[in-house]
Structure formats: C-alpha cells, structure tokens
C-alpha positions as CSV (number, residue, x, y, z in Angstrom):
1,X,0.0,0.0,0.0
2,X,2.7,2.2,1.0
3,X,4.7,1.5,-2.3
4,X,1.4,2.3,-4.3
5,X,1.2,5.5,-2.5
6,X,5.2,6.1,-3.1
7,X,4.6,5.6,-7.2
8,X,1.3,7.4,-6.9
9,X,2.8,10.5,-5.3
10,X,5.9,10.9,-7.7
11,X,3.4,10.2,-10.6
12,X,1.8,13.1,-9.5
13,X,4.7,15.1,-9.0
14,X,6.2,14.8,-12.5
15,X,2.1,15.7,-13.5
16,X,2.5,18.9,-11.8
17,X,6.0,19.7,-12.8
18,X,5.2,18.9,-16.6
19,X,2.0,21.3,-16.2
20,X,4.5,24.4,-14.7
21,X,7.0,23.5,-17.1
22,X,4.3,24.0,-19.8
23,X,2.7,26.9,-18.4
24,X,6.1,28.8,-18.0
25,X,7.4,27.9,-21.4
26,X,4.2,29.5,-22.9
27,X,4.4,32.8,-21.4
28,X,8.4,33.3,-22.6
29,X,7.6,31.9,-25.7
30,X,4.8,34.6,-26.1
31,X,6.6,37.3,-24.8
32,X,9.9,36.2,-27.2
33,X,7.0,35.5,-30.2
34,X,6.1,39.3,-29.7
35,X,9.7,40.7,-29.4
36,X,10.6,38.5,-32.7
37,X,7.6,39.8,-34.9
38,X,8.6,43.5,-34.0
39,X,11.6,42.7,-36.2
40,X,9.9,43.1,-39.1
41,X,11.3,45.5,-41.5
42,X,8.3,47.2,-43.5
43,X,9.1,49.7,-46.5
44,X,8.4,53.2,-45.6
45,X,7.8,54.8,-49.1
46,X,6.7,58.7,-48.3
47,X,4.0,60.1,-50.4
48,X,5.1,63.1,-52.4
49,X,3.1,66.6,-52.1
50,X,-0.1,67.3,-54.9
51,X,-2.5,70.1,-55.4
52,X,-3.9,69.6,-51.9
53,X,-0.8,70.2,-50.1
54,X,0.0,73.2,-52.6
55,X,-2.3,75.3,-51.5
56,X,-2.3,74.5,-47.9
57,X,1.3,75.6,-47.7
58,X,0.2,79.0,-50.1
59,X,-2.2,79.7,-47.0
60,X,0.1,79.3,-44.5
61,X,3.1,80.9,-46.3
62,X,1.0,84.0,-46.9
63,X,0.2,84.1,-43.4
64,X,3.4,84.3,-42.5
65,X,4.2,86.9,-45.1
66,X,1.6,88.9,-43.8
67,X,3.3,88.7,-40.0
68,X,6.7,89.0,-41.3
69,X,5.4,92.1,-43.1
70,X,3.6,94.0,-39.9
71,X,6.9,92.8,-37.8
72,X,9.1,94.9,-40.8
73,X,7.4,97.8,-40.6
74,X,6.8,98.1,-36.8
75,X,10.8,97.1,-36.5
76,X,11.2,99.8,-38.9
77,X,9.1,102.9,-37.2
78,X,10.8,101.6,-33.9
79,X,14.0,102.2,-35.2
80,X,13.7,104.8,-37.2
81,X,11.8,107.2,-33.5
82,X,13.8,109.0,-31.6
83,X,14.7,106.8,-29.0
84,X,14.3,108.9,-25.7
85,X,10.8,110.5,-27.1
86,X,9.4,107.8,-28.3
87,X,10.1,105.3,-25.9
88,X,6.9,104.5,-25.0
89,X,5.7,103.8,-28.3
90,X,8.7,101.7,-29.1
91,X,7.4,99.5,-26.0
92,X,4.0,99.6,-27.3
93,X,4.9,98.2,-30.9
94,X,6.9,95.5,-29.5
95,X,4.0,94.7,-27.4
96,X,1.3,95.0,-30.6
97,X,4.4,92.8,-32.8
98,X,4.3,90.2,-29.9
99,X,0.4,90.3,-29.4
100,X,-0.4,90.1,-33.1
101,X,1.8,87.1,-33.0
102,X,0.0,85.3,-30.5
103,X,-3.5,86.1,-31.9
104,X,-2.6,84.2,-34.9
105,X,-1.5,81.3,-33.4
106,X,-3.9,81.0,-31.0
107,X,-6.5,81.6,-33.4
108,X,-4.9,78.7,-36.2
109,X,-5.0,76.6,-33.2
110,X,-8.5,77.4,-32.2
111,X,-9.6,77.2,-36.1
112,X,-7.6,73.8,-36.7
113,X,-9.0,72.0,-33.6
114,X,-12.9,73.3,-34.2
115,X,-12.2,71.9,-38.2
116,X,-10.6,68.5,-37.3
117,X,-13.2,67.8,-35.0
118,X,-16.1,68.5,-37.4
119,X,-13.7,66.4,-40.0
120,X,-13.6,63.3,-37.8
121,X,-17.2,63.4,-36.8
122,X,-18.3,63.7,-40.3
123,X,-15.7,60.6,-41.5
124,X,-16.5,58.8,-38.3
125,X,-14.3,57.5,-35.4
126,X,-12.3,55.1,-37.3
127,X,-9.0,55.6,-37.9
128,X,-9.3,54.0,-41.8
129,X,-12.0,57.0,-42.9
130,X,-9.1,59.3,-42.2
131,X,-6.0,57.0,-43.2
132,X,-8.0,57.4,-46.6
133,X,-7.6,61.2,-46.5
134,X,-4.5,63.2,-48.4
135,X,-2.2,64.0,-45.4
136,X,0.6,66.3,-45.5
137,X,3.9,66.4,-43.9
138,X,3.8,70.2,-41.5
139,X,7.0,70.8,-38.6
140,X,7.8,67.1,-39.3
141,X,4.3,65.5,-38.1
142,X,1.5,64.4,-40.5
143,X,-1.5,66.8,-40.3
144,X,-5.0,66.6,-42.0
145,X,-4.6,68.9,-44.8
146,X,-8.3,70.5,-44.6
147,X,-7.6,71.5,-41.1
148,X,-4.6,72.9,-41.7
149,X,-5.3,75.0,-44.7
150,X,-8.7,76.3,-42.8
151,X,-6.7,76.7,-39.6
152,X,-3.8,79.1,-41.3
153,X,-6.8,80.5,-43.5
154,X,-8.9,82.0,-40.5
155,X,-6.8,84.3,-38.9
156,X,-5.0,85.4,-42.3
157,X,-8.5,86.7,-43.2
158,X,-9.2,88.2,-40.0
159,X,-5.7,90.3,-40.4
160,X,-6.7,91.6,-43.9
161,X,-10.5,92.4,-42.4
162,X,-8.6,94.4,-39.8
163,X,-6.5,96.0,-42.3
164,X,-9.5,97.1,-44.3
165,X,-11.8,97.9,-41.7
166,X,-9.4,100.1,-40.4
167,X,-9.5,102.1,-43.7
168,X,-11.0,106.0,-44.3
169,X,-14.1,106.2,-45.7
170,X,-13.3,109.6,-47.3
171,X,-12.4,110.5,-51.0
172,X,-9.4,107.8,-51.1
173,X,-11.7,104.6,-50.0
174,X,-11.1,103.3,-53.7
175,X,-7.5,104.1,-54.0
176,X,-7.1,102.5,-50.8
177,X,-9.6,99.7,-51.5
178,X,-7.5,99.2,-54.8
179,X,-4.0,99.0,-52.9
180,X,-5.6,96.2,-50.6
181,X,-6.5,94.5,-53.3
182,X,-3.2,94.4,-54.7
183,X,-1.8,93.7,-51.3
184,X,-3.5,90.8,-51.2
185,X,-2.7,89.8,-54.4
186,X,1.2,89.9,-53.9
187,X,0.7,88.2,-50.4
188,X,-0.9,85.4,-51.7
189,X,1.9,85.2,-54.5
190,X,4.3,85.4,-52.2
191,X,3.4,82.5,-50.1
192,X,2.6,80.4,-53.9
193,X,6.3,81.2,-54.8
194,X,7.3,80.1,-50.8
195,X,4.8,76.6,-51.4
196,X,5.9,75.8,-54.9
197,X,9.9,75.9,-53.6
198,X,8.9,74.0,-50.3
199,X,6.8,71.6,-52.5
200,X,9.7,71.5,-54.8
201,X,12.3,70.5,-52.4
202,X,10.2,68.0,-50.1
203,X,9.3,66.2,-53.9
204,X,12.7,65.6,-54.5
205,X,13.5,64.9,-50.9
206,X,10.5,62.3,-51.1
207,X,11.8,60.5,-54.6
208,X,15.6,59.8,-53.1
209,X,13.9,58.7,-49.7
210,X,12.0,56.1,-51.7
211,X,14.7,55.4,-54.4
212,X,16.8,54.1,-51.6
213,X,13.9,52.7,-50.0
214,X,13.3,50.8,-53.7
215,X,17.2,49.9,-53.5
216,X,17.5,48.0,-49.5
217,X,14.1,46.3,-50.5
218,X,16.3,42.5,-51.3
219,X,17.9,42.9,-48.2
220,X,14.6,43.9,-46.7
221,X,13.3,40.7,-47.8
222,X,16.1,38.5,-46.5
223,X,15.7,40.3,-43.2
224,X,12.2,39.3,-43.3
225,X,12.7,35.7,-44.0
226,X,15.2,35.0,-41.3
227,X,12.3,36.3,-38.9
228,X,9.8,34.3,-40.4
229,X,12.0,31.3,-40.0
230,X,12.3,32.2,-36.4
231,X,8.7,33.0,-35.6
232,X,7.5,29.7,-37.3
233,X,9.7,27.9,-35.0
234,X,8.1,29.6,-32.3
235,X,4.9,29.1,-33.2
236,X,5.5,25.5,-33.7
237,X,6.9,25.2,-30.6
238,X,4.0,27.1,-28.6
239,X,1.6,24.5,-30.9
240,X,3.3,21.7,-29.4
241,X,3.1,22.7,-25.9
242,X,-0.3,23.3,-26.3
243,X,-1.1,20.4,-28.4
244,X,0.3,18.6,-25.3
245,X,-2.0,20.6,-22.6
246,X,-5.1,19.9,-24.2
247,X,-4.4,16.0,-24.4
248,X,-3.2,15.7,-20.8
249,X,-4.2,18.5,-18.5
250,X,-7.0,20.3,-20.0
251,X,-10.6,19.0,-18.0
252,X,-7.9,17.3,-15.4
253,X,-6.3,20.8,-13.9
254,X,-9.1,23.1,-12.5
255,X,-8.6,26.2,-14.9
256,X,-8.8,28.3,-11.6
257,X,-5.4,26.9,-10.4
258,X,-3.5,27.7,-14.0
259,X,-1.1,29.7,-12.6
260,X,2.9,28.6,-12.5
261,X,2.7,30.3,-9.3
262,X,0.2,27.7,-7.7
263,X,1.3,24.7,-10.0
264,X,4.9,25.2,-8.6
265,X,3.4,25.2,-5.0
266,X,1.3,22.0,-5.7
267,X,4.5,20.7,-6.9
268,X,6.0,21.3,-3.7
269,X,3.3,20.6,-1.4
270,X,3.6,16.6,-3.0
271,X,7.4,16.7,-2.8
272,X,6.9,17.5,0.4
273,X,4.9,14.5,1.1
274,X,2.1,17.0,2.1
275,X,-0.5,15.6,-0.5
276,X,-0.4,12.3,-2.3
277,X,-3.5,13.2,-4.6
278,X,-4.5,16.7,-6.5
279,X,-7.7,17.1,-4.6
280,X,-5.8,17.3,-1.4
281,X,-3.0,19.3,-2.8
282,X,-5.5,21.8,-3.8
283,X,-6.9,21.5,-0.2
284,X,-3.7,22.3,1.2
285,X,-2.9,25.0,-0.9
286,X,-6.4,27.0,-0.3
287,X,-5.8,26.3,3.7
288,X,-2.1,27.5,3.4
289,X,-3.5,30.6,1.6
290,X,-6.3,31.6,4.0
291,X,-4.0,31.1,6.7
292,X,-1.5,33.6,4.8
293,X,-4.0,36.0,4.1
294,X,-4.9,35.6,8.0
295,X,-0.9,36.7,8.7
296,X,-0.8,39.3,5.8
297,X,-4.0,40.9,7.8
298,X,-2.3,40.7,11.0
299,X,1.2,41.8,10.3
300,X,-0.6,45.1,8.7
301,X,-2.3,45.6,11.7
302,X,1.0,45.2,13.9
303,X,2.4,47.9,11.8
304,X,-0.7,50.0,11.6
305,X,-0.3,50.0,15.7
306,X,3.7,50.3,15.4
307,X,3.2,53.3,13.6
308,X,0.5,55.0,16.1
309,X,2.9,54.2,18.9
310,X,5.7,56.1,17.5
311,X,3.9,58.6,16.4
312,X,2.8,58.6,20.2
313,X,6.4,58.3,21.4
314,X,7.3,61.3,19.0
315,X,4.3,63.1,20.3
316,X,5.6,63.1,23.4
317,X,9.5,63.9,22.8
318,X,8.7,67.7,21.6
319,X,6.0,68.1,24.1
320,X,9.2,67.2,26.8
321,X,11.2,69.1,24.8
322,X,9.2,72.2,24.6
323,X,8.2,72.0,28.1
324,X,12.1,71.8,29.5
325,X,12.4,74.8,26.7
326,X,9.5,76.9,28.2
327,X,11.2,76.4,31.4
C-alpha cells in the first residue's frame, strides 16, 4: 500500500511539474514570439506633395508673409523714433508685434482644432476613414490637410478684415480699396512662390527617400525571412506545448489553479509529502493561503499600531522638549 502511495505520489509530481513546465514555457515563448515579430522590416515609401498640399502651404506661407510684413514695418518705425521721445511707443509696438503674433496662433490653433473635429465626426471615429484622407507632412508630423489650410486661413482673413476695416471712408476709400487688393494679391503670391519651392524641395526629398527605399528592399526581404523562419519555430513550438495541454491537462487541472505560481506550490506541497493526490493538494494549498491571508492581515495591523505608537512616542518627545524649553 505504502509503495502504491510512493509511485502514486511521484506520478503526481512529474504531472505537476510537466504542467509548470508547460505553463512557463508559454508565457516566454509569447513574450519572445512578440519581441521576434517587431523585427519586421516594412518599407516606408513617403507620399510626395499634390495640389492639396499646394495650397495649404500657399495659406500658410501668406500668413506668414503677412506677419513677417507687420513685424518689418513696426521694426522699422521703432528704429527709425527718436529713442528717448518715443520710448513709449517703441514699447507699445513691440508689445502689438508680440500680441499680433500670438492672436494668430492661438487663433490657427482654435480654427484647426474646431475643423478637425467637425472632420472626424463627419468621417466617423475610425481611424481608416481618415488614413483614406491626403495627409501632408507640417513641422515634421503628418496633419489633416483641410484643417490645416482652414486653420492658417482664418486668422490670415481676420488680419486683412482688420486691415480694411481700419480704412477712411473719405475720397481715397477706392485708392485704398485698390492698394488692398493688390496687397493681397502679392501676399498670396508670395506664399505660392514660398509653397511651390517647399513643394519643390520636399518632392525631390521624397523620390531619393523612396529610391533608396526601392534599392534595400532584397535585403529587406532576406531580413524578413530570417524572422519568419524564427517566428514559425516559435509558433510550432507554442503549438506543441499546447497540443500537449489539451491532451493531458485540460478537464484534469481546475482552470482556476493555472497559474505557475500555484502549479509550482502544488508541486512542492507533494514533494513535500504533504499531499499524495490533487484534490488534497488543492486542499492544502487553499488552507495555506487563508491562513496567509490571515498573517498578511495581522502583520498590517501590527504595523498599523507600530506606527501609532511612534507617532505617540514622538508626540511626546517635543511636548518634553518644549516643556524643558519653556522652562
């Protein structure tokens, strides 16, 4: 009986240590399955700039005109003052330089958020509905091109409705209406010429980028093979192991106990010679927890109360020490 008992018990034990053996190998296989698939080397072709991103960056170049132009002339009347009488207004034009500044920024910020939001609403939450929109490359991240070009649009429009509203309305009104229209005119010129050179250079930027991309794509493909190779021996050994759960341990192993933590500590409780069977290892092991849980609660209280008593104890040091002071 003893000898049955003996054989049943080791049995058992290499059951158990099989199971954590399984159940370990898994998870680094997984984890080392993920790592392994990261190595994949994908070709990163860039898409080159079209109409769309054209006059997007005509918008935003004009704006920018337009700034540069009110920061010329206000650098120029502050320079050009006397510097001890007009001090005050060479204060107050810095001021208006660095105030306009921020009004259009805030303002292409406020524009660009309000449009991408009505943008996304209308395409839907999904990120493929706007994958499938022309994107443009801005200050090295990829923007929406509609919110950009409405976001740099707003306030440029809101300068020039300044700039006109703040026109006479005496004899002149047409003369000046006339040189605001050709103002406008040269702006918006400007910031084509400044869009067709960007457009230009980020175009040919774009075509080395994916000649060399073209070029490394055999050595791409190697690199991609020797991780195949090595994820399908992965995957074949992850098959295997489970292959060999489901045959022996699955609807023989409570699935509540599938842990390598517990398996390891059954393991040990029938090495141990503390259970012969797997019902009464998993009756050891839930008594062996309660009763830890029990110490865990306990051993938080002790400290719980070790901390009140030095608090206590420290309590009473500075009330000794203030009373020896007092005296």
């Amino acid at each position: 009986m003893g000898q049955v008992e003996t054989t049943q018990r080791e049995e058992l034990r290499d059951w158990l240590g099989r199971l954590s053996y399984i159940l370990r190998s898994s998870d680094h296989l997984h984890q080392k399955l993920g790592y392994v698939r990261k190595q994949y080397k994908q070709p990163d072709y860039w898409q080159p700039w079209k109409l769309a991103q054209f006059l997007a960056n005509t918008i935003k170049y004009s704006g920018f005109a337009l700034l540069l132009l009110f920061a010329v002339v206000s650098i120029l009347v502050v320079f050009i003052a006397d510097g001890r009488r007009f001090s005050d207004v060479q204060v107050l034009v810095i001021v208006a330089v660095l105030i306009l500044i921020l009004y259009y920024y805030g303002v292409y910020k406020l524009a660009y958020f309000v449009t991408e939001c009505v943008l996304v609403k209308k395409l839907g939450s999904g990120s493929e509905a706007l994958e499938r929109q022309e994107r443009m490359r801005i200050r090295g991240k990829e923007y929406l091109v509609l919110p950009v070009a409405v976001g740099h649009l707003v306030p440029f429009l809101l300068l020039w409705l300044m700039m006109a509203g703040g026109s006479t309305n005496g004899p002149t009104v047409a003369n000046e209406t006339l040189m605001l229209a050709i103002g406008l005119f040269v702006n918006l010129l400007v910031g084509a010429v400044a869009s067709v050179v960007t457009l230009l250079l980020h175009n040919r930027k774009v075509e080395a980028h994916n000649m060399a991309e073209t070029a490394g794509a055999e050595a791409r493909n190697l690199h991609n093979q020797r991780v195949y190779d090595s994820e399908k021996e992965l995957v074949d050994e992850i098959n295997t192991l489970v292959g060999e759960f489901t045959d022996t341990y699955l609807g023989n192993f409570p699935a509540a106990y599938l842990r390598p933590g517990v398996v390891d500590y059954m393991w040990q409780l029938v090495t141990n010679h503390r259970a012969s069977t797997l019902q009464e290892a998993i009756n050891v092991y839930e008594a062996d927890a309660r009763q830890q849980q029990l110490a865990d609660q306990q051993r938080a209280i002790l400290d719980r109360q070790n901390q009140i008593l030095a608090q206590q104890q420290y309590a009473n040091t500075v009330l000794v020490t203030n009373m020896i002071m007092n005296h």
